[in-house]
N, C-alpha and C positions, 0 to 999 in steps of 0.2 A: 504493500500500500504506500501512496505516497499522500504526501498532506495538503490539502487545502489553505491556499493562503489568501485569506479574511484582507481589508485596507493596510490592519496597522502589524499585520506576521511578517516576522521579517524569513528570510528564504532559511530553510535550513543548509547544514553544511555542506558543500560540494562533495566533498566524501559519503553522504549518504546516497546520494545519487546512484540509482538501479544500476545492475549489470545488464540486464534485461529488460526492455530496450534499454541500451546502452545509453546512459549519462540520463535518465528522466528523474528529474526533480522536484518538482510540486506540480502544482494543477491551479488555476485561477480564472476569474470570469475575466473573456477579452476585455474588460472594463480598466481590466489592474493594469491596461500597457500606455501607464501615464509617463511621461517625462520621466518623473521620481523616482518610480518603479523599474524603469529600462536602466537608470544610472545606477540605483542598489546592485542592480543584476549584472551590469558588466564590470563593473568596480569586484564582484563577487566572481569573476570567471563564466557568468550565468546568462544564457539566453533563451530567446523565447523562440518555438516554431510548433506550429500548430494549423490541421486542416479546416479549412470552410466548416463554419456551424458548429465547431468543438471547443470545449473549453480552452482556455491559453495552458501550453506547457511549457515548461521550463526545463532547460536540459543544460549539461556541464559533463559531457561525456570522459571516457577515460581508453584509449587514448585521444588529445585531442590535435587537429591536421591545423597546421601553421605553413607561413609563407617568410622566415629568414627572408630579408631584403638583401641579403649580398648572395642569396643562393636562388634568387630570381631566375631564370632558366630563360634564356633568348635562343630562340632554333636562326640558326643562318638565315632565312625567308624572313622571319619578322625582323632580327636586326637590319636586314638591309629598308624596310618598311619604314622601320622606328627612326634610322637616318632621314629618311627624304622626310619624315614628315616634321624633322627638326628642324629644316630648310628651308620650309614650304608652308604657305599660311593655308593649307588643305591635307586633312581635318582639322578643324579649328578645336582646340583641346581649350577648356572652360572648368574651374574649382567655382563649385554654389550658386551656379548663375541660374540654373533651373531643378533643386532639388526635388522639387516633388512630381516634375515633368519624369525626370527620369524615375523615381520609385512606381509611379504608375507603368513608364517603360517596364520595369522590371517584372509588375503583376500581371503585365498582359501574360496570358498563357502560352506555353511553348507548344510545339509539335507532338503530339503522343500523350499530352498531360489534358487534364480538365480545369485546372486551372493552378493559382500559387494561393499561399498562405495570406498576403498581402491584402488584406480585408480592409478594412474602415477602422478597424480600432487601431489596425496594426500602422496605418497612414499616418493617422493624428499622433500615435505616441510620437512617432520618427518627423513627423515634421515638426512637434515641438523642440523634439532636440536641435534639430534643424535651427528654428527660431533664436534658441540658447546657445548657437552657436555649438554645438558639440557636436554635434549631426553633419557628416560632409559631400560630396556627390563629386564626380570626375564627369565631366562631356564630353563628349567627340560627336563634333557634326561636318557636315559635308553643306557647303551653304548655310540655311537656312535650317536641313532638316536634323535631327535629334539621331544619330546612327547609331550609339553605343555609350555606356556609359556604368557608374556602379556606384554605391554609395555604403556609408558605415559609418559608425562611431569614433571618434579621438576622444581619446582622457589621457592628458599629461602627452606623455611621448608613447602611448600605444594606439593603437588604430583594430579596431576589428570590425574585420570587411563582413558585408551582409549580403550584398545580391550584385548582380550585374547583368547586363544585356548586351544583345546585338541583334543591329542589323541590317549590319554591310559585315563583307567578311573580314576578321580580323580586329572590329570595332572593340570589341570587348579585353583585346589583350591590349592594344593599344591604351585602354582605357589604367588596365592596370600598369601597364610601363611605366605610364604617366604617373599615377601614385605613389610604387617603388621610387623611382627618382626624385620626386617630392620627399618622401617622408626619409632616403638615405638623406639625403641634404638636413633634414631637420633631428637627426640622433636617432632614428626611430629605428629599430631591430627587427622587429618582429610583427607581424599581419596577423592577426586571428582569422582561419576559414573555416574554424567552427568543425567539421564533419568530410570525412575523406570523400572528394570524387575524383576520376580517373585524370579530368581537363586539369585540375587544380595542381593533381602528381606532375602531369606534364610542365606544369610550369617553374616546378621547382619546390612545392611544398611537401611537408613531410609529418607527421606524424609525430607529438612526442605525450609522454606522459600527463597528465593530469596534473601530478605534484607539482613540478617543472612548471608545465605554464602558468598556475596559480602563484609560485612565486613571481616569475615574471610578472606579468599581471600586479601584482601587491605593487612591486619597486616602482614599477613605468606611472603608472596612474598618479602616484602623486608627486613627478617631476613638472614642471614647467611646462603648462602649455604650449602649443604651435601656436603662434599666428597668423593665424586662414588668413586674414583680411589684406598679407602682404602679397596673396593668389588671385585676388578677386581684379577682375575689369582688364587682368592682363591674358596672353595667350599664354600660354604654357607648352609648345612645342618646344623651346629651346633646353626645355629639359630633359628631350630624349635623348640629346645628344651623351648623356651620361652613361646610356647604355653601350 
C-alpha cells in the first residue's frame, strides 16, 4: 500500500518507494500539482506521472536514468547539424519565450499512444512554476512555426528535464544540445530523465542509483540559482558551437 497525501502530508521517504512498480510513492488528487507541491517533490528526488482520469502518482524510482552533461553523446550526423545551426539564424533556438506553447506541444499525443499525462492540472502546476521563474522550456522553430522543443524544472544548479517534442526531424535533440551547453556553461552536472528509455541511452544517459542521485539532488538544489533572464530575447545558437 502506498499512502494518500491529504494538503498538508508531507511525501514520505524516497526509500519507501515500491519495488513494484518501480519507485511508486504516494497517490494524491490531481489537485495536489500546485506550485508548492511540485517544489516539495523535486527538492525530494520526487515526481509526478500519472494516466488521464487517475489519481496523481508520485514516483522516485530506484534505479534512476540521468543525462551527465559532459557524457552528452553527439553521433557524427547531429554534430555536423548542431555546427550549421551555430552559424545560421535557422532554427531559431529560444529559452521561455513560449513555455506553455511548447508543454501543450508536448501533450499532443504521439503515434501508437492515446494520449500523455499532460492534463489540466498537470499544465497549471508547470506553468506556475513557469511564472516563478523555476519552470524553463528550450524552442527550436523554423520561421514562425514551433518545431521542437522541451521543458523542466531548475533548482539551484540542477535541472530535471520533463518532456520534449518534435516535429521536424532532429528538433528534439537539437532542442536538448541547446540545454546541455546552456546548463555546462552555468556549473550544472547532471539532467534528471527520470525513467530509462532507449532514445535517452542513445544520447548519452545512464542509469544510477537512487542513493547517488538523492545526494546529488540535496547538494545542487541549494546552490545558486541560474539566471534565465541572461537567455531571454536572445538567440541561442551560438551555443552549439560548444559541442
Amino acid at each position: 500500500m502506498i499512502p494518500w497525501l491529504s494538503a498538508s502530508a508531507p511525501f514520505p521517504p524516497a526509500a519507501a518507494a515500491l519495488k513494484r512498480p518501480n519507485g511508486l510513492l504516494a497517490a494524491s488528487s490531481p489537485a495536489e500539482l500546485t506550485p508548492e507541491r511540485l517544489l516539495q517533490a523535486y527538492r525530494a528526488g520526487i515526481f509526478p506521472w500519472y494516466g488521464e482520469g487517475e489519481p496523481a502518482l508520485w514516483w522516485s524510482p530506484d534505479p534512476r536514468m540521468v543525462l551527465f552533461v559532459d557524457e552528452f553523446h553527439v553521433s557524427r550526423s547531429l554534430r555536423k547539424l548542431l555546427r550549421a545551426a551555430s552559424r545560421s539564424d535557422e532554427p531559431q533556438l529560444h529559452a521561455d519565450r513560449s513555455f506553455e506553447q511548447v508543454m501543450r506541444a508536448c501533450a499532443t499525443a504521439r503515434p501508437g499512444q492515446d494520449g500523455t499525462w499532460i492534463g489540466a492540472a498537470v499544465m497549471a502546476g508547470y506553468c506556475g512554476l513557469a511564472h516563478a521563474g523555476v519552470a524553463h522550456s528550450i524552442e527550436v522553430r523554423r520561421g514562425e512555426e514551433l518545431v521542437g522543443g522541451l521543458y523542466g524544472v531548475c533548482l539551484g544548479r540542477m535541472f530535471f528535464g520533463e518532456s520534449m517534442f518534435s516535429r521536424r526531424p532532429n528538433a528534439s535533440k537539437i532542442a536538448l544540445a541547446t540545454l546541455v551547453a546552456l546548463l555546462r556553461r552555468e556549473g550544472v552536472a547532471m539532467i534528471d530523465c527520470q525513467q530509462r528509455t532507449s532514445h535517452l541511452a542513445s544520447l548519452g544517459a545512464r542509469e544510477i542509483r537512487r542513493d547517488g542521485f538523492l545526494q546529488q539532488v540535496s547538494e545542487t538544489v541549494r546552490m545558486s540559482p541560474i539566471d534565465w533572464s541572461m537567455y531571454h530575447g536572445v538567440r541561442l545558437n551560438s551555443l552549439l558551437s560548444d559541442h
